[in-house]
mmJSON file of the N, C-alpha and C atoms, coordinates in Angstrom:
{"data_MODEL":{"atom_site":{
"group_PDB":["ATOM","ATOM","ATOM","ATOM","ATOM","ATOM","ATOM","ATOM","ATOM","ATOM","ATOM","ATOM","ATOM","ATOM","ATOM","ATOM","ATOM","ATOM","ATOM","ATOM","ATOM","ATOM","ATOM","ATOM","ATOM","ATOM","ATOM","ATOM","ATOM","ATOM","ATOM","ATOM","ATOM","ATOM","ATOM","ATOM","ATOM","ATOM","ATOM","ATOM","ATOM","ATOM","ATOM","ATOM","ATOM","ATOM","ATOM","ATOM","ATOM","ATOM","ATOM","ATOM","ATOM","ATOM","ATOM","ATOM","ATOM","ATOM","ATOM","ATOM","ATOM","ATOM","ATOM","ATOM","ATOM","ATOM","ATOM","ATOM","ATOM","ATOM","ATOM","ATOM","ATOM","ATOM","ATOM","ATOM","ATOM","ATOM","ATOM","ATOM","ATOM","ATOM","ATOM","ATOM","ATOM","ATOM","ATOM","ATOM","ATOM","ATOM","ATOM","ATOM","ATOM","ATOM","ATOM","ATOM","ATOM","ATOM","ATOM","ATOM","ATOM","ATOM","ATOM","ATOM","ATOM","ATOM","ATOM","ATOM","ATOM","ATOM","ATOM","ATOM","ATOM","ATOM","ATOM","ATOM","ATOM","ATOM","ATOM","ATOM","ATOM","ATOM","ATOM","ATOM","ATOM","ATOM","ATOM","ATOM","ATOM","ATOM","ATOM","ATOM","ATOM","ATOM","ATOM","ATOM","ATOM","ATOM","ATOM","ATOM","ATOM","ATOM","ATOM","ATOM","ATOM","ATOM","ATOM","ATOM","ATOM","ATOM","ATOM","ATOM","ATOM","ATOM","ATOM","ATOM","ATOM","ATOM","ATOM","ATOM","ATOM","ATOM","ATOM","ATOM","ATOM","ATOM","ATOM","ATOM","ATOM","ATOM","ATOM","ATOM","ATOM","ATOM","ATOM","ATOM","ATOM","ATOM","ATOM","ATOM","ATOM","ATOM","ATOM","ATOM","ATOM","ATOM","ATOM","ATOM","ATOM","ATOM","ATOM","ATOM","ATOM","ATOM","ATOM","ATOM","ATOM","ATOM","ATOM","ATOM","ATOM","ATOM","ATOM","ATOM","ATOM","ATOM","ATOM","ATOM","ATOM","ATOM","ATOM","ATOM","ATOM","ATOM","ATOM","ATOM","ATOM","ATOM","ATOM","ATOM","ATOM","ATOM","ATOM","ATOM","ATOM","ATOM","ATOM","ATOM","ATOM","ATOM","ATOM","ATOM","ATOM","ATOM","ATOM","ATOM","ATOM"],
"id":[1,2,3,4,5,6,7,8,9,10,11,12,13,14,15,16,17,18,19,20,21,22,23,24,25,26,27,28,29,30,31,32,33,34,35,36,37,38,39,40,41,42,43,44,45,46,47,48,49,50,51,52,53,54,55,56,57,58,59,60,61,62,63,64,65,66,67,68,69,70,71,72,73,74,75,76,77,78,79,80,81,82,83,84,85,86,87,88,89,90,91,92,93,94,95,96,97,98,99,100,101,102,103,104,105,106,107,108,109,110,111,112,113,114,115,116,117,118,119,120,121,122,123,124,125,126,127,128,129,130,131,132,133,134,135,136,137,138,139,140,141,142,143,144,145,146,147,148,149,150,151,152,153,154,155,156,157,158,159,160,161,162,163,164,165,166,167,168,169,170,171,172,173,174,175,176,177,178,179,180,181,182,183,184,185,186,187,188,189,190,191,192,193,194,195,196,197,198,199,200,201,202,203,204,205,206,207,208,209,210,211,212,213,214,215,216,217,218,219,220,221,222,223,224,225,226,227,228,229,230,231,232,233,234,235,236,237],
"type_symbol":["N","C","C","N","C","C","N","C","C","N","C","C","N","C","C","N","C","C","N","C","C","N","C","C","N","C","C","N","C","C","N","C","C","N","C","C","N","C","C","N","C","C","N","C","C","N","C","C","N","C","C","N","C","C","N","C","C","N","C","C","N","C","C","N","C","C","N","C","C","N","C","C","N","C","C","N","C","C","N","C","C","N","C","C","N","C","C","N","C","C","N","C","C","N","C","C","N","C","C","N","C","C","N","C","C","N","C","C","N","C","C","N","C","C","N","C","C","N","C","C","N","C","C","N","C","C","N","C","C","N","C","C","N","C","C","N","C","C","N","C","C","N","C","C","N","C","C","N","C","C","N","C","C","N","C","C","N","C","C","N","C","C","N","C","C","N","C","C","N","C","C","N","C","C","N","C","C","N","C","C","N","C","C","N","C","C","N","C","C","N","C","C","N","C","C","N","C","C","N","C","C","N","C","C","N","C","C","N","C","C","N","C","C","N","C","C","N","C","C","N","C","C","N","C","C","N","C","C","N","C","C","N","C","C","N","C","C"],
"label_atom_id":["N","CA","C","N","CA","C","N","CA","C","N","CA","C","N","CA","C","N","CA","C","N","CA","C","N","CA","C","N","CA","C","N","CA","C","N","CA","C","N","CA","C","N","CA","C","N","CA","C","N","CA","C","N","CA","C","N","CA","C","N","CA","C","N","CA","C","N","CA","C","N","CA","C","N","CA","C","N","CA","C","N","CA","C","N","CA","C","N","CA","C","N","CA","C","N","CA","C","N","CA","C","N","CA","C","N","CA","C","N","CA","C","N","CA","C","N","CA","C","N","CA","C","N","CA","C","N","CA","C","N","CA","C","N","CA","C","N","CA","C","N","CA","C","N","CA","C","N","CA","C","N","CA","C","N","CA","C","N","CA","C","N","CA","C","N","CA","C","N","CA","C","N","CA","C","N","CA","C","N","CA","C","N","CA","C","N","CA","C","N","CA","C","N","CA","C","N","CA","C","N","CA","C","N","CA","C","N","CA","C","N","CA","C","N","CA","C","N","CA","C","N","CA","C","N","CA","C","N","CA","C","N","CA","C","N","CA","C","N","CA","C","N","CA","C","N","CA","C","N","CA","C","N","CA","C","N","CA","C","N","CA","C","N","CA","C","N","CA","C","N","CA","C","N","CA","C"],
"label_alt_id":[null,null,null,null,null,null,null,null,null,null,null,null,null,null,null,null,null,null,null,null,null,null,null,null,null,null,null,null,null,null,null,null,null,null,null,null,null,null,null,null,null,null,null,null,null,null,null,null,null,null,null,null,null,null,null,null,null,null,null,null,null,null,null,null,null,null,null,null,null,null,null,null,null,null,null,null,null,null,null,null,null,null,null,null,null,null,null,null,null,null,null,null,null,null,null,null,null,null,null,null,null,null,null,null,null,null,null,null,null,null,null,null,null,null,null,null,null,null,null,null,null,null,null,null,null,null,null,null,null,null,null,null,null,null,null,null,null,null,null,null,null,null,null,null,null,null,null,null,null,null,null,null,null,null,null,null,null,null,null,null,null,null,null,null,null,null,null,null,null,null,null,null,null,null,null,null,null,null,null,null,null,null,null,null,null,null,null,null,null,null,null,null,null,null,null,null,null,null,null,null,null,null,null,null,null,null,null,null,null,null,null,null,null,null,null,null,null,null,null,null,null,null,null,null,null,null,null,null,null,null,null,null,null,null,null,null,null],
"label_comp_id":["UNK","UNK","UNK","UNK","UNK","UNK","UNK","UNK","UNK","UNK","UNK","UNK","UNK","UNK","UNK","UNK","UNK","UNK","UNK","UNK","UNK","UNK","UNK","UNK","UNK","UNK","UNK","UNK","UNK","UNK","UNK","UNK","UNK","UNK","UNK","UNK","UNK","UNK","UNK","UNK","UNK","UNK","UNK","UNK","UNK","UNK","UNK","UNK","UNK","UNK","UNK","UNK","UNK","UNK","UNK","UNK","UNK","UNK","UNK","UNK","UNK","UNK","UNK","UNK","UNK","UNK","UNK","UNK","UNK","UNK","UNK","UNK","UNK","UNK","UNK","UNK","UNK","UNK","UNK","UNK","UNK","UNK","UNK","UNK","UNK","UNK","UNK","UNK","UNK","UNK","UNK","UNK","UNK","UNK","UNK","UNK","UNK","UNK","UNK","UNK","UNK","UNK","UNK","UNK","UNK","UNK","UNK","UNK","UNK","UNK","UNK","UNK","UNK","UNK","UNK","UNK","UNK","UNK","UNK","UNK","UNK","UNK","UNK","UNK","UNK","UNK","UNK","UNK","UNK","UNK","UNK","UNK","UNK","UNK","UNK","UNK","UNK","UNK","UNK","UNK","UNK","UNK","UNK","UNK","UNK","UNK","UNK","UNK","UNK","UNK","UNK","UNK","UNK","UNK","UNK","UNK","UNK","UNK","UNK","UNK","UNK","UNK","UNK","UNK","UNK","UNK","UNK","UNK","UNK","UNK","UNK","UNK","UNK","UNK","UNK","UNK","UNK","UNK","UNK","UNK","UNK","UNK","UNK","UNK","UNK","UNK","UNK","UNK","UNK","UNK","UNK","UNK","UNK","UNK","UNK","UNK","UNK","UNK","UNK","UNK","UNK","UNK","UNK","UNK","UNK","UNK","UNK","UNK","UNK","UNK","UNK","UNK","UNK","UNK","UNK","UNK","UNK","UNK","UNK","UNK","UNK","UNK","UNK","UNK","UNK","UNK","UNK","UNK","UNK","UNK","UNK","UNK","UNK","UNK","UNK","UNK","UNK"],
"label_asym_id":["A","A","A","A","A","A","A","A","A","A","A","A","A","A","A","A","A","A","A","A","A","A","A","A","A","A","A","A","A","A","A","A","A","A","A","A","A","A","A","A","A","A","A","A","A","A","A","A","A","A","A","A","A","A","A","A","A","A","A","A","A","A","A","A","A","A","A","A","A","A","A","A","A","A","A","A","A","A","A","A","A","A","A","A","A","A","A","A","A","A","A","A","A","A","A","A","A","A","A","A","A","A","A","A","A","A","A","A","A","A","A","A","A","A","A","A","A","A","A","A","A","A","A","A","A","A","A","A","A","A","A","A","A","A","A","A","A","A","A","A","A","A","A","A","A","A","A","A","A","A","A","A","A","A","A","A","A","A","A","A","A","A","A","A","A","A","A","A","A","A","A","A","A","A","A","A","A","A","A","A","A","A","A","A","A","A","A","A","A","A","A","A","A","A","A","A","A","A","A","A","A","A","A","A","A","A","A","A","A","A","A","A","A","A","A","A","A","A","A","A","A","A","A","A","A","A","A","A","A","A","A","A","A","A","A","A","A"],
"label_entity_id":["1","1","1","1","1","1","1","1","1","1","1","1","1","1","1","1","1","1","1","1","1","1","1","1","1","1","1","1","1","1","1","1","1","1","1","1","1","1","1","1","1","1","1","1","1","1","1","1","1","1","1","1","1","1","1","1","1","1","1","1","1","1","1","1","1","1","1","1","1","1","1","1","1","1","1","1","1","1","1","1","1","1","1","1","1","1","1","1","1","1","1","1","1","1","1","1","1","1","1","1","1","1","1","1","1","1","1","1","1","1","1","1","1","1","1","1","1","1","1","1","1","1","1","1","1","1","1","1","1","1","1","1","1","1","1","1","1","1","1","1","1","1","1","1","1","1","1","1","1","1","1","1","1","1","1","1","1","1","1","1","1","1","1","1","1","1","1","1","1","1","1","1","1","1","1","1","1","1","1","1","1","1","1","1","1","1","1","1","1","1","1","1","1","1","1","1","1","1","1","1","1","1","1","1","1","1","1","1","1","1","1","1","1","1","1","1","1","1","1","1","1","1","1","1","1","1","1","1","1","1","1","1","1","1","1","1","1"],
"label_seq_id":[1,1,1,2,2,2,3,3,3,4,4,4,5,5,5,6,6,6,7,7,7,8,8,8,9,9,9,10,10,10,11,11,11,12,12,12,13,13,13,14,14,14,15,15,15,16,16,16,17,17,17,18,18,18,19,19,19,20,20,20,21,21,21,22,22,22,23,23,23,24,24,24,25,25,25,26,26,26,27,27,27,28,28,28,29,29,29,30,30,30,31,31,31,32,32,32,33,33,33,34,34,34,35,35,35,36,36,36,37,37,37,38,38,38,39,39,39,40,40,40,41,41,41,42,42,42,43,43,43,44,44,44,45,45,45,46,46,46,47,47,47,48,48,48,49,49,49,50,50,50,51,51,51,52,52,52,53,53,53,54,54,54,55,55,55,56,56,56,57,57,57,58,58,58,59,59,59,60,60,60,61,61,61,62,62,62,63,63,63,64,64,64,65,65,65,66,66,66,67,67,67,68,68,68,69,69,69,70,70,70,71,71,71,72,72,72,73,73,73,74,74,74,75,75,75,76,76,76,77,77,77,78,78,78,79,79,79],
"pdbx_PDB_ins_code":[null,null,null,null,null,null,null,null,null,null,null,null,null,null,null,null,null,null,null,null,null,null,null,null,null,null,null,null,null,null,null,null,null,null,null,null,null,null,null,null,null,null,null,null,null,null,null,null,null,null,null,null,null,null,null,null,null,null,null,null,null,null,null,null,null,null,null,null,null,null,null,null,null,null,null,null,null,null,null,null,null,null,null,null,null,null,null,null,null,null,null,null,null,null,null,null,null,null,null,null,null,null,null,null,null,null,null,null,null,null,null,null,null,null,null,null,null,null,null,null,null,null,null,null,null,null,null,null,null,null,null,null,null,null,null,null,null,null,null,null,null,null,null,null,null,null,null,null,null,null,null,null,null,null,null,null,null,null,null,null,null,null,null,null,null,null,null,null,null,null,null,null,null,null,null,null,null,null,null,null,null,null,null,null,null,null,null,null,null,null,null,null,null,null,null,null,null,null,null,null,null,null,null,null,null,null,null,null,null,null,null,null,null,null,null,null,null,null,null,null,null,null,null,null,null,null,null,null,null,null,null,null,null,null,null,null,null],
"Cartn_x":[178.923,179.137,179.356,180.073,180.273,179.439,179.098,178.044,178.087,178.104,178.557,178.202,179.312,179.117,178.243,178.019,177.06,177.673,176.676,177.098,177.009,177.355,176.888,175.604,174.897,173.86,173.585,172.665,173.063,173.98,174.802,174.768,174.088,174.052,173.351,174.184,173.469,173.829,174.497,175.083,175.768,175.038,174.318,173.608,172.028,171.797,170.089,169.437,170.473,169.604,169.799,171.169,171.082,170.168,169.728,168.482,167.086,166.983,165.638,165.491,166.806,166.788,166.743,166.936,166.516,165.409,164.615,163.203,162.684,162.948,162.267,162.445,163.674,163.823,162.735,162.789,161.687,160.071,160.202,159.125,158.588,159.967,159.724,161.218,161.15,162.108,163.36,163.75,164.894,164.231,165.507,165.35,164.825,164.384,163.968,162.338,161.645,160.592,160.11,160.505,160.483,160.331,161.281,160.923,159.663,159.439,158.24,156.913,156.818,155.446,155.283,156.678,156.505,156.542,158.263,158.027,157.742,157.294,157.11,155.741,154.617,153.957,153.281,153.218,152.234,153.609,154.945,155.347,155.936,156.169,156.548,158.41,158.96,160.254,160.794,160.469,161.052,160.346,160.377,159.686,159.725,158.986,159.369,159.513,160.281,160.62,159.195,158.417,156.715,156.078,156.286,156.126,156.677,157.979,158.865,158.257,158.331,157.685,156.655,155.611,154.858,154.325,155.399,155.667,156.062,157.385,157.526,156.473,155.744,154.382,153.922,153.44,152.672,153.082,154.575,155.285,155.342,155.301,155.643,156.801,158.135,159.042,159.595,160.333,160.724,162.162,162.982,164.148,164.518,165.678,165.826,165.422,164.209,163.649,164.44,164.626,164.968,166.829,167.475,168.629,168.614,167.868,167.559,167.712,166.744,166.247,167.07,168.251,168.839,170.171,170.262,171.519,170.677,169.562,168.745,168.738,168.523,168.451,169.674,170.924,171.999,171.88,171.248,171.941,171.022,169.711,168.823,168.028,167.64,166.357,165.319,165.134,163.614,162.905,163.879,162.964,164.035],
"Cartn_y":[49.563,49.871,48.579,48.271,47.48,47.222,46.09,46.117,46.069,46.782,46.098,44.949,45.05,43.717,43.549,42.371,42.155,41.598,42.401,42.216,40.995,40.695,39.048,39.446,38.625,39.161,39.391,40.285,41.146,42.028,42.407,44.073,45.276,45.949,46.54,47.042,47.807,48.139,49.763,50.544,51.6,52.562,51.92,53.175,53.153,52.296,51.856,52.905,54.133,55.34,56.374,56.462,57.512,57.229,56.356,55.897,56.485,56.646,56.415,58.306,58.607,60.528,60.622,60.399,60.743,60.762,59.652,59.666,60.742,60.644,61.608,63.644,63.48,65.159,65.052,63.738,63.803,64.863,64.431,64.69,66.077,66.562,67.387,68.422,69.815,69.875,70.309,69.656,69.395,68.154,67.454,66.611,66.75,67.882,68.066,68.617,69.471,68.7,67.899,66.822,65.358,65.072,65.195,64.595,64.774,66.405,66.635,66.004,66.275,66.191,64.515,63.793,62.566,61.311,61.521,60.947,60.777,62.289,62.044,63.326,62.883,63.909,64.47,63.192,63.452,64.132,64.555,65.401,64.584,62.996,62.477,62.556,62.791,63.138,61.906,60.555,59.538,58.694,57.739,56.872,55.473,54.467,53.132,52.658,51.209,50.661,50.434,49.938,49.722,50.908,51.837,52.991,53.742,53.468,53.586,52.597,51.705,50.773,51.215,51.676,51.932,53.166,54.061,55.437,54.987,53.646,53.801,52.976,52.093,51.663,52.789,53.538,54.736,55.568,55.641,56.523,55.638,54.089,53.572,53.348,53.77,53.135,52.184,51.629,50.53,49.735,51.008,50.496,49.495,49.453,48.408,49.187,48.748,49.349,48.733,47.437,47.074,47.281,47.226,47.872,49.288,50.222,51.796,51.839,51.304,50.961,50.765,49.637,49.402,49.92,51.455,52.163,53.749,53.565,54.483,54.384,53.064,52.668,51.916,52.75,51.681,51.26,52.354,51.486,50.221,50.094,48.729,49.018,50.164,50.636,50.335,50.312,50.079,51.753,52.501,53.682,55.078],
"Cartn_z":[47.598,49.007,49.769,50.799,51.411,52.674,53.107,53.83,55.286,56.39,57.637,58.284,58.747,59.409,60.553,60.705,61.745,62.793,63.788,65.31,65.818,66.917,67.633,68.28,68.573,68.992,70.569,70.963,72.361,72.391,71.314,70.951,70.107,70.589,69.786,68.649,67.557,66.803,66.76,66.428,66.699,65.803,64.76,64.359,64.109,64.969,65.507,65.669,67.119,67.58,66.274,65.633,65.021,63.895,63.445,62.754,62.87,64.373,65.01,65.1,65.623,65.548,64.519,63.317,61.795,61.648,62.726,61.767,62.905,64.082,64.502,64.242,63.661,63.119,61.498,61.202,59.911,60.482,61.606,62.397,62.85,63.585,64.088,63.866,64.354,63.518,64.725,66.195,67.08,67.438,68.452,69.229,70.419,71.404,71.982,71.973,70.629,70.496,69.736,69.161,69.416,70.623,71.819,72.872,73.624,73.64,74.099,73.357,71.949,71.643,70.881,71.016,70.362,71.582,72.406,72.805,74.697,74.609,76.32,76.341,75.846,75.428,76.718,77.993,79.039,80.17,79.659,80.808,81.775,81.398,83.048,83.136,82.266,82.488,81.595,81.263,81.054,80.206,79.332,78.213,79.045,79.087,79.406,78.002,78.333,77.134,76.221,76.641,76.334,75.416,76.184,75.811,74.287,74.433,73.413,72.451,72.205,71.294,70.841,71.45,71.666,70.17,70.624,69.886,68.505,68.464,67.206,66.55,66.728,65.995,66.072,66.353,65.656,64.441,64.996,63.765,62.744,62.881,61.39,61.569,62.233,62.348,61.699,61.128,60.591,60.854,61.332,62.046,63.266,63.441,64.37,65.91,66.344,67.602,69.173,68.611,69.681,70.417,69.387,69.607,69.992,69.196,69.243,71.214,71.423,72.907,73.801,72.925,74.432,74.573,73.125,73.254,74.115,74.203,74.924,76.501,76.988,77.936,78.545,78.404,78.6,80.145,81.342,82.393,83.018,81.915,81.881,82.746,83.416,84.041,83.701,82.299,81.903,81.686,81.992,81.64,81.107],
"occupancy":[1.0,1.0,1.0,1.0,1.0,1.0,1.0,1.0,1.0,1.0,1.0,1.0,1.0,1.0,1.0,1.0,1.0,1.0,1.0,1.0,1.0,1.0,1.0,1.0,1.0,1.0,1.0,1.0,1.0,1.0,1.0,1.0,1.0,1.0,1.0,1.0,1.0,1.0,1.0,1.0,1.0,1.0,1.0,1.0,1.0,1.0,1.0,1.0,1.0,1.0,1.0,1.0,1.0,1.0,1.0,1.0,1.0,1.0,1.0,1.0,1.0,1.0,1.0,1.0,1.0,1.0,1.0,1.0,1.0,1.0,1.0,1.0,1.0,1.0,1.0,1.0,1.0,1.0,1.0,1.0,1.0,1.0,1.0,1.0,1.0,1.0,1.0,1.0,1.0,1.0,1.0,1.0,1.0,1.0,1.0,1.0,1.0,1.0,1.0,1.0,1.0,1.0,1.0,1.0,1.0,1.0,1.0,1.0,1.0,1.0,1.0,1.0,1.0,1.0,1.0,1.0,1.0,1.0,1.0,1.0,1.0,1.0,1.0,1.0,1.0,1.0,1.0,1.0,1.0,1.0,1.0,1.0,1.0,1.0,1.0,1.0,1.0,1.0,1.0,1.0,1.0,1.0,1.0,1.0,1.0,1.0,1.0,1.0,1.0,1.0,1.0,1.0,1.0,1.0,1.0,1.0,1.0,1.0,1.0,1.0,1.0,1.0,1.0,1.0,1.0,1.0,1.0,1.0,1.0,1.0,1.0,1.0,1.0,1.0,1.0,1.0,1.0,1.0,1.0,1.0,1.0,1.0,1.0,1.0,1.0,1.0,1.0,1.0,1.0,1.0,1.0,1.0,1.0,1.0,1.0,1.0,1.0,1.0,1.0,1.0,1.0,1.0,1.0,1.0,1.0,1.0,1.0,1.0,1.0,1.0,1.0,1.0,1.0,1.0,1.0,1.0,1.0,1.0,1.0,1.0,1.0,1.0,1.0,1.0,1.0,1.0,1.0,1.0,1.0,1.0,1.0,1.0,1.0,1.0,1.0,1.0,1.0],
"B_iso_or_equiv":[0.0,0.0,0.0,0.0,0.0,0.0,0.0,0.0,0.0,0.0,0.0,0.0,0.0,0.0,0.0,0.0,0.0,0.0,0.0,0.0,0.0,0.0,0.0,0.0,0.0,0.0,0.0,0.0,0.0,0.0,0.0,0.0,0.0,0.0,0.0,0.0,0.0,0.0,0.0,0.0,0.0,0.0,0.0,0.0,0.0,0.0,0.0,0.0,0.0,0.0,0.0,0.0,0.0,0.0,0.0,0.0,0.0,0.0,0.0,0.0,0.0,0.0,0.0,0.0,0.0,0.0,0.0,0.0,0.0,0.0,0.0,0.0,0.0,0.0,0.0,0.0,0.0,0.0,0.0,0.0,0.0,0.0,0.0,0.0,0.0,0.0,0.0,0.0,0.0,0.0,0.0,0.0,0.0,0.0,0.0,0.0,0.0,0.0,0.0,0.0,0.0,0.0,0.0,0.0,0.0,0.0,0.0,0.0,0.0,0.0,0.0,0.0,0.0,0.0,0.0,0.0,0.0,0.0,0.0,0.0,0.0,0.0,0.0,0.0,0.0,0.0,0.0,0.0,0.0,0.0,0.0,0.0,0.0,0.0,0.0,0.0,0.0,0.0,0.0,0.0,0.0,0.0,0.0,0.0,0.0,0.0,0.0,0.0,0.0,0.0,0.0,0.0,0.0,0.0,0.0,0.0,0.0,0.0,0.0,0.0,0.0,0.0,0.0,0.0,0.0,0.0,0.0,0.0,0.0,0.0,0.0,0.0,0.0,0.0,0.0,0.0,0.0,0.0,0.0,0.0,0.0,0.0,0.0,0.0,0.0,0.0,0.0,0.0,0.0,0.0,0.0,0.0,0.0,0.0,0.0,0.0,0.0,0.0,0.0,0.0,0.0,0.0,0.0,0.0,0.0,0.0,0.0,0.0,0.0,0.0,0.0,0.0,0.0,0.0,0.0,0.0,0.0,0.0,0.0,0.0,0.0,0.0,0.0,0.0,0.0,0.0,0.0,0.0,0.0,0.0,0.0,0.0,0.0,0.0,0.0,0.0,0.0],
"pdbx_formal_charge":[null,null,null,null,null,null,null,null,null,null,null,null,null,null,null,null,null,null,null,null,null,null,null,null,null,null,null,null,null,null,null,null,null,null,null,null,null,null,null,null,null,null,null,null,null,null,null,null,null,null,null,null,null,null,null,null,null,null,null,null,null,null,null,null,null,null,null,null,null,null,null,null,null,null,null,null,null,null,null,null,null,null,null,null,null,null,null,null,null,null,null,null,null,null,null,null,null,null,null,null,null,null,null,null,null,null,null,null,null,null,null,null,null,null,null,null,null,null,null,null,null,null,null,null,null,null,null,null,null,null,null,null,null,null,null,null,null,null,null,null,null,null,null,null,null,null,null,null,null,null,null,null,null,null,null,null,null,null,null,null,null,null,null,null,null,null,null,null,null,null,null,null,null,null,null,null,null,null,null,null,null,null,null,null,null,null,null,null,null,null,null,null,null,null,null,null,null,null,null,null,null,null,null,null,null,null,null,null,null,null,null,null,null,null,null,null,null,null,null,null,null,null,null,null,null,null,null,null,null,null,null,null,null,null,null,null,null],
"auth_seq_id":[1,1,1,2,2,2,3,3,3,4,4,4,5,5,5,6,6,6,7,7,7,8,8,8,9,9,9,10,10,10,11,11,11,12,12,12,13,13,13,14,14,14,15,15,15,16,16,16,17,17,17,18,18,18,19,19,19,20,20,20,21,21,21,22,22,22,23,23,23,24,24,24,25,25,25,26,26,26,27,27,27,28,28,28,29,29,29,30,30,30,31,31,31,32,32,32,33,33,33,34,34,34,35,35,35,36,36,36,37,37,37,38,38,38,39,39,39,40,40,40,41,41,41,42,42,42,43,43,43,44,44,44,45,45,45,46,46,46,47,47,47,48,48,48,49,49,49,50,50,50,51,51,51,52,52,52,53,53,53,54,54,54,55,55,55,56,56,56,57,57,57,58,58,58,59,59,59,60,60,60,61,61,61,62,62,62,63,63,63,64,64,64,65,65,65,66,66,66,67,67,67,68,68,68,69,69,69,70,70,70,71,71,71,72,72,72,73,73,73,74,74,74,75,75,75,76,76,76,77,77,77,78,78,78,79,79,79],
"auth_comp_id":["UNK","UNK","UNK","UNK","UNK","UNK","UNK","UNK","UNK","UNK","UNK","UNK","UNK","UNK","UNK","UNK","UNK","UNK","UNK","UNK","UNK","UNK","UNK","UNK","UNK","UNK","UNK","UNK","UNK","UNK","UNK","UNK","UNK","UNK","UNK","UNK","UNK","UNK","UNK","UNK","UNK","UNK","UNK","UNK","UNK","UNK","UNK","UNK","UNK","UNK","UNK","UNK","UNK","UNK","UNK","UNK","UNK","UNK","UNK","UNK","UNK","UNK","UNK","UNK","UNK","UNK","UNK","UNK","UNK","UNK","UNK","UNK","UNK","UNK","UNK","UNK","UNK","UNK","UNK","UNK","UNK","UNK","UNK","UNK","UNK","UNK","UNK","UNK","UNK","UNK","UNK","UNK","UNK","UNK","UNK","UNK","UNK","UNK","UNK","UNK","UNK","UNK","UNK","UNK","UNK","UNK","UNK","UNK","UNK","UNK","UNK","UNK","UNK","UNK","UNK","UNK","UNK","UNK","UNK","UNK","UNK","UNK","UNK","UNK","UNK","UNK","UNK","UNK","UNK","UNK","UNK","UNK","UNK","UNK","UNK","UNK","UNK","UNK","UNK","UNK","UNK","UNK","UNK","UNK","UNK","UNK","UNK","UNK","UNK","UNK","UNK","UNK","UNK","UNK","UNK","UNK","UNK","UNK","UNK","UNK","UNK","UNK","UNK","UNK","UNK","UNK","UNK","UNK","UNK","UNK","UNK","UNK","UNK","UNK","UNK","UNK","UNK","UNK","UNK","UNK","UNK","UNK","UNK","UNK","UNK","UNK","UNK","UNK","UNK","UNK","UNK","UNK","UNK","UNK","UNK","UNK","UNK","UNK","UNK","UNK","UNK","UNK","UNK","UNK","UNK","UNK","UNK","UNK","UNK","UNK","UNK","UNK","UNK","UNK","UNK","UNK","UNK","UNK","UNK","UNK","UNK","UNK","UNK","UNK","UNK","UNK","UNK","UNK","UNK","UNK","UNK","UNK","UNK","UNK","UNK","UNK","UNK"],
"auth_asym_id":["A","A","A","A","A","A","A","A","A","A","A","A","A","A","A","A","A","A","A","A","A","A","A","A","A","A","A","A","A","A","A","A","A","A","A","A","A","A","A","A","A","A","A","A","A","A","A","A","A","A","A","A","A","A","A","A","A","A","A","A","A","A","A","A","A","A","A","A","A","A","A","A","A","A","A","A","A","A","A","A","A","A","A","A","A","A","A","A","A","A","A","A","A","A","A","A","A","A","A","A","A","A","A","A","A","A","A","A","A","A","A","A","A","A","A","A","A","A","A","A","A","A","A","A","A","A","A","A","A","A","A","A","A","A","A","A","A","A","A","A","A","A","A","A","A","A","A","A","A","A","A","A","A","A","A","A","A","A","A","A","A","A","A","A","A","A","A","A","A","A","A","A","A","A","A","A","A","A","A","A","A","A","A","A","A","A","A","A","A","A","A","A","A","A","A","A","A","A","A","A","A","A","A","A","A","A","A","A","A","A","A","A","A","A","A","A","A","A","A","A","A","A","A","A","A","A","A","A","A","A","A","A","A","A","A","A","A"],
"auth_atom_id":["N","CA","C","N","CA","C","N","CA","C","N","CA","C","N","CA","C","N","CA","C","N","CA","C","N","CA","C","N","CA","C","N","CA","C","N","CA","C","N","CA","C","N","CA","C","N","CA","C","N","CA","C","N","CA","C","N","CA","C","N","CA","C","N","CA","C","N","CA","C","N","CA","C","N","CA","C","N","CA","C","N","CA","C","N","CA","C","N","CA","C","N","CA","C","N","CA","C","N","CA","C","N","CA","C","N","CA","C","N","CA","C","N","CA","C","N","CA","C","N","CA","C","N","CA","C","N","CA","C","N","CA","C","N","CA","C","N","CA","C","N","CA","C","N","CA","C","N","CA","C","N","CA","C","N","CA","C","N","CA","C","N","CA","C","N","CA","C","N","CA","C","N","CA","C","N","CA","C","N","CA","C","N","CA","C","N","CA","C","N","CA","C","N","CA","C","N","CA","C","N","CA","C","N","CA","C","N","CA","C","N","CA","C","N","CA","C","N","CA","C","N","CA","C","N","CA","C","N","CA","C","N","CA","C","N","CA","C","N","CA","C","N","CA","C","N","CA","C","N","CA","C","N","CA","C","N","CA","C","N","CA","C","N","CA","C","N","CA","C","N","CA","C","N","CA","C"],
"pdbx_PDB_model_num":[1,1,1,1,1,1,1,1,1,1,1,1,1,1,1,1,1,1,1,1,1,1,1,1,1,1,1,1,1,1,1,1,1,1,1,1,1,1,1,1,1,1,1,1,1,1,1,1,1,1,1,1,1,1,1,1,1,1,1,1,1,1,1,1,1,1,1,1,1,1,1,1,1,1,1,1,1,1,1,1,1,1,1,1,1,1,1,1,1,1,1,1,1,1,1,1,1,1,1,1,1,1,1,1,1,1,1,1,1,1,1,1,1,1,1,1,1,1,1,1,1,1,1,1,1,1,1,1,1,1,1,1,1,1,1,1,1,1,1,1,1,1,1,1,1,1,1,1,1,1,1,1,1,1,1,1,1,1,1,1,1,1,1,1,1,1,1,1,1,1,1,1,1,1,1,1,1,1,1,1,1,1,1,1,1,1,1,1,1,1,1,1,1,1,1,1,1,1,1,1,1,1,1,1,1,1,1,1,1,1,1,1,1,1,1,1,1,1,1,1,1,1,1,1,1,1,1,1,1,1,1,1,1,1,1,1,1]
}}}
């Protein structure tokens, strides 16, 4: 297999999130509860980045979190 290439850095990666929804359907079995019971369990409508991190140290995660994040958070809100 050929390996992709790598980005410059301060992009993210293109398949960071679809990474991160894999592990979370490992989880649960839609993306929406995932959202509820993984990653927005207290109901506030939104994850902070902190937060998010947060979630994937718990899950064990191992993927690229920080790219995942900032194809999550594109308009750089922080939330």
């Amino acid at each position: 297999a050929t390996p992709m290439p790598r980005l410059p850095a301060g992009i993210p990666s293109r398949t960071a999130l679809s990474a991160f929804r894999g592990a979370l359907l490992q989880r649960e079995p839609s993306l929406a509860a995932a959202w509820r019971h993984i990653l927005d369990p207290r109901q506030q409508g939104f994850v902070t980045r902190n937060e998010f991190y947060e979630t994937c140290r718990r899950m064990v995660y191992h993927g690229n979190i920080r790219d995942a994040w900032q194809e999550l958070d594109s308009d750089r809100s922080g939330k």
